[in-house]
C-alpha positions as CSV (number, residue, x, y, z in Angstrom):
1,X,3.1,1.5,4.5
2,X,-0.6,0.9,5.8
3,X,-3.3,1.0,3.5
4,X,-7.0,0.5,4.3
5,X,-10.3,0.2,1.8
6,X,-12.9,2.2,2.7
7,X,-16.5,1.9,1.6
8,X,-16.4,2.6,-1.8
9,X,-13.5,0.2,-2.5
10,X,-10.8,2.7,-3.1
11,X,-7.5,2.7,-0.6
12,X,-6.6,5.1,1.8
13,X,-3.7,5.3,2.9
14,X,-3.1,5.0,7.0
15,X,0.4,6.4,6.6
16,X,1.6,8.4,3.1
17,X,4.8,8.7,2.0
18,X,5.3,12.3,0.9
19,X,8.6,13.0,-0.8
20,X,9.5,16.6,-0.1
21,X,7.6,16.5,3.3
22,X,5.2,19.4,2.3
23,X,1.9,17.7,0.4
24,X,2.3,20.8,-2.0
25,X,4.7,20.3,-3.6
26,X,5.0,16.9,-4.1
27,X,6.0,16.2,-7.6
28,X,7.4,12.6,-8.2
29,X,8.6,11.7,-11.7
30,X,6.4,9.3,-13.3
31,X,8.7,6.3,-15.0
32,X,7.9,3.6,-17.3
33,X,10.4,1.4,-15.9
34,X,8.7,-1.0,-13.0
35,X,11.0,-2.5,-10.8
36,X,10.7,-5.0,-7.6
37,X,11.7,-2.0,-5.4
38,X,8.5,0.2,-6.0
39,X,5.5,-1.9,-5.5
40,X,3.1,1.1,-7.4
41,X,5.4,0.9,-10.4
42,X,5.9,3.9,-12.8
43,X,7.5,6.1,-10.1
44,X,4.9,6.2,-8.0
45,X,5.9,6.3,-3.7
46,X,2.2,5.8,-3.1
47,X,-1.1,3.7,-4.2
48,X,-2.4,6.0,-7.2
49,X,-5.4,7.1,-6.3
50,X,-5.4,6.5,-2.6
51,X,-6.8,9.0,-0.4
52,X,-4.9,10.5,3.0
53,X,-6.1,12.8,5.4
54,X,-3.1,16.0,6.4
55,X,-3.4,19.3,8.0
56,X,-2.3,22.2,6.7
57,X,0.0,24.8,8.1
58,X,-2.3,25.7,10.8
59,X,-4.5,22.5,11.6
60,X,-7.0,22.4,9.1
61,X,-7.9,18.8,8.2
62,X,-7.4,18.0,4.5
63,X,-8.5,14.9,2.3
64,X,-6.4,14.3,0.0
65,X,-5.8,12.1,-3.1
66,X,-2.5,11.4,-4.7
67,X,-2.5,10.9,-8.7
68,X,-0.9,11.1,-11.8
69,X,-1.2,15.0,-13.5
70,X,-1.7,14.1,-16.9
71,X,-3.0,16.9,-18.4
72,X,-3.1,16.4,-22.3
73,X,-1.4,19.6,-23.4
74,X,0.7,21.3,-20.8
75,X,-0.8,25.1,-20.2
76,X,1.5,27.5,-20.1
77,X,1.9,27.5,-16.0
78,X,-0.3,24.9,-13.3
79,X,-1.7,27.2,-10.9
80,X,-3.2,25.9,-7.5
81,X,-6.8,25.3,-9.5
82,X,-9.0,22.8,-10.5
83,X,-7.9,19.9,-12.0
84,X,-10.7,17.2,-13.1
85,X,-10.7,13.0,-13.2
86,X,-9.5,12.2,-16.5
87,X,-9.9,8.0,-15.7
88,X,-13.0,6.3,-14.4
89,X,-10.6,4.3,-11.7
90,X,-9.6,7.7,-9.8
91,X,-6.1,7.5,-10.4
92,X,-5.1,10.3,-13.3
93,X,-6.3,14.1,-13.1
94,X,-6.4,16.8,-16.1
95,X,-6.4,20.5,-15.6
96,X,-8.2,20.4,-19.4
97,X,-11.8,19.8,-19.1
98,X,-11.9,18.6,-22.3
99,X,-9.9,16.2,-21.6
100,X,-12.0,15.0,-18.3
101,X,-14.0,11.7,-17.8
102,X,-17.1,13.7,-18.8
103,X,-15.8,16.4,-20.5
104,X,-17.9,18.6,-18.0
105,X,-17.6,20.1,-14.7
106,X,-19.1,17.4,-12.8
107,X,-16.1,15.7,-13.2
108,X,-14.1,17.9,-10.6
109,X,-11.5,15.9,-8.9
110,X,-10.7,18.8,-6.5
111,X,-7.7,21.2,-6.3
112,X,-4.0,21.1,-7.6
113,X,-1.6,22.3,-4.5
114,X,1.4,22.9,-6.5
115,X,1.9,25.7,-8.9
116,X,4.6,25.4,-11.2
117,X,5.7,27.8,-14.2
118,X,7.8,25.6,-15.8
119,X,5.1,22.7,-16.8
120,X,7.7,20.0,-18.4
121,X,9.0,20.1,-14.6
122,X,5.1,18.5,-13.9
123,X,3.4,17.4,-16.5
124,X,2.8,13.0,-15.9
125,X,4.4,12.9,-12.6
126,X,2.8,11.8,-9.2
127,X,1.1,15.1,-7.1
128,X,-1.3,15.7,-4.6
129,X,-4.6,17.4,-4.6
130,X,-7.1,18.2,-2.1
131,X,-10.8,16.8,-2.6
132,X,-12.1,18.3,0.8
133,X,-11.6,20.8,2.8
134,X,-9.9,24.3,3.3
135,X,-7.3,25.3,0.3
136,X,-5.9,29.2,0.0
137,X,-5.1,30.7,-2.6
138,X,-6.8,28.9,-5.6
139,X,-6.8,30.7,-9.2
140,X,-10.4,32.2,-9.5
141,X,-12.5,34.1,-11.6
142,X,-12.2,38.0,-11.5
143,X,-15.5,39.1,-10.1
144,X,-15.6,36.3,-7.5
145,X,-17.1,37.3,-4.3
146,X,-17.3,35.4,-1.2
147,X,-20.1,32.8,-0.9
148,X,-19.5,32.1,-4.6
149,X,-20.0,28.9,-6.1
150,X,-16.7,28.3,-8.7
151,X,-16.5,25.5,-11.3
152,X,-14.8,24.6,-14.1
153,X,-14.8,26.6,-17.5
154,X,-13.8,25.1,-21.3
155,X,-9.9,25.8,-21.0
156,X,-7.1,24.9,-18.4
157,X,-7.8,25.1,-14.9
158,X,-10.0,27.8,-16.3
159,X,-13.1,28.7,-13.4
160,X,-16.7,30.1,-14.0
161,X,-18.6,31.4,-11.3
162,X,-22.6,31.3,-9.7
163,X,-22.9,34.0,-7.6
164,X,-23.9,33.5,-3.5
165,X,-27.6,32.9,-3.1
166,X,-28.5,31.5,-6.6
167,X,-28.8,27.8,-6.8
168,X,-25.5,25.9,-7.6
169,X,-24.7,24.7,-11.0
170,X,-22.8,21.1,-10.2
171,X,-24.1,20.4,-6.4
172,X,-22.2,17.6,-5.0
173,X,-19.0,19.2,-6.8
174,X,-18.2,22.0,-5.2
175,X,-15.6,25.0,-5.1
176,X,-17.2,27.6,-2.4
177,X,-15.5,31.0,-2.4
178,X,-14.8,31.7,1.0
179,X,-12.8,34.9,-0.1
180,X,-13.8,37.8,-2.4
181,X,-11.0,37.3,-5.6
182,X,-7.5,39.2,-4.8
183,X,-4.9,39.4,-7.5
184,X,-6.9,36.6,-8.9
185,X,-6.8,34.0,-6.6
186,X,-9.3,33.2,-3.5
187,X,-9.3,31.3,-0.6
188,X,-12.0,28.5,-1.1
189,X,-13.7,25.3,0.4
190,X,-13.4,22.2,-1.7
191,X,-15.8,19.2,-1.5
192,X,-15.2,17.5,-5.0
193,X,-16.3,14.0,-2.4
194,X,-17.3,13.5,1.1
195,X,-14.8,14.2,3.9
């Protein structure tokens, strides 16, 4: 597998290996065990932390980190939502922001692409989120309307709201509505980093 360094010292990978085939639902068990056979150790089929660039189902360009879900206490569900650093070296997100580097907002990692009711089936294994670009469907706050700015709330993958036209709370850390909230999710733009 290739792997390059860009600028800020952290891989990114040239060619990723994604289990399922589908970067959404990508959920590799996380093992103690390290053996000669997995160079990441722990499970992982990639460089924790490394960032990849996909396309989605219809040729939207994606950048997109693959990391250990670690999220404290398991909610009840993992929705496609936020999820926040939870280690200063990039590698392990949190859907708790309590539980995140800063134990604020401006800790956004980006967006969780798997949704999964049954969180034992998740919780510590490898998964990919997106830290730029177009996601649909992400878990939103009720009165969301296009144009909304959307960060994270105390509680699990929880979302707040600043409505369109007022000055963002967490600029640099973004969730941008890009549709009005329907059966509570909305289609938004992420740029938790640089493209």
């Amino acid at each position: 597998m290739a792997v390059a360094v860009l600028n800020n010292n952290l891989p990114y990978l040239l060619e990723p290996e994604i289990s399922t085939g589908n970067i959404a639902t990508v959920n590799d068990a996380y093992s103690t065990t390290k053996s000669a056979a997995n160079p990441y150790g722990n499970g992982a089929k990639n460089q924790p932390g490394a960032a990849f660039y996909a396309a989605d189902s219809v040729g939207r360009i994606l950048k997109c980190r693959y990391v250990r879900l670690n999220p404290g206490t398991p909610p009840a569900s993992y929705k496609v939502g936020v999820v926040y650093w939870q280690d200063a070296a990039r590698t392990i997100v949190t859907t708790t922001l309590s539980n995140s580097l800063t134990a604020e907002a401006s800790s956004l990692a980006g967006v969780l692409l798997r949704a999964e009711p049954t969180p034992a089936l998740m919780s510590g294994n490898w998964v990919v989120i997106v830290t730029h670009g177009f996601v649909a469907g992400v878990f939103a706050v009720a009165a969301t309307a296009a144009g909304d700015e959307l960060f994270g709330d105390t509680g699990d993958q929880v979302v707040d709201r600043v409505a369109t036209g007022t000055a963002p709370k967490f600029p640099g850390h973004d969730l941008r509505a890009i549709t009005a909230v329907a059966a509570g999710v909305s289609d938004v733009w992420v740029d938790a980093e640089g493209a």
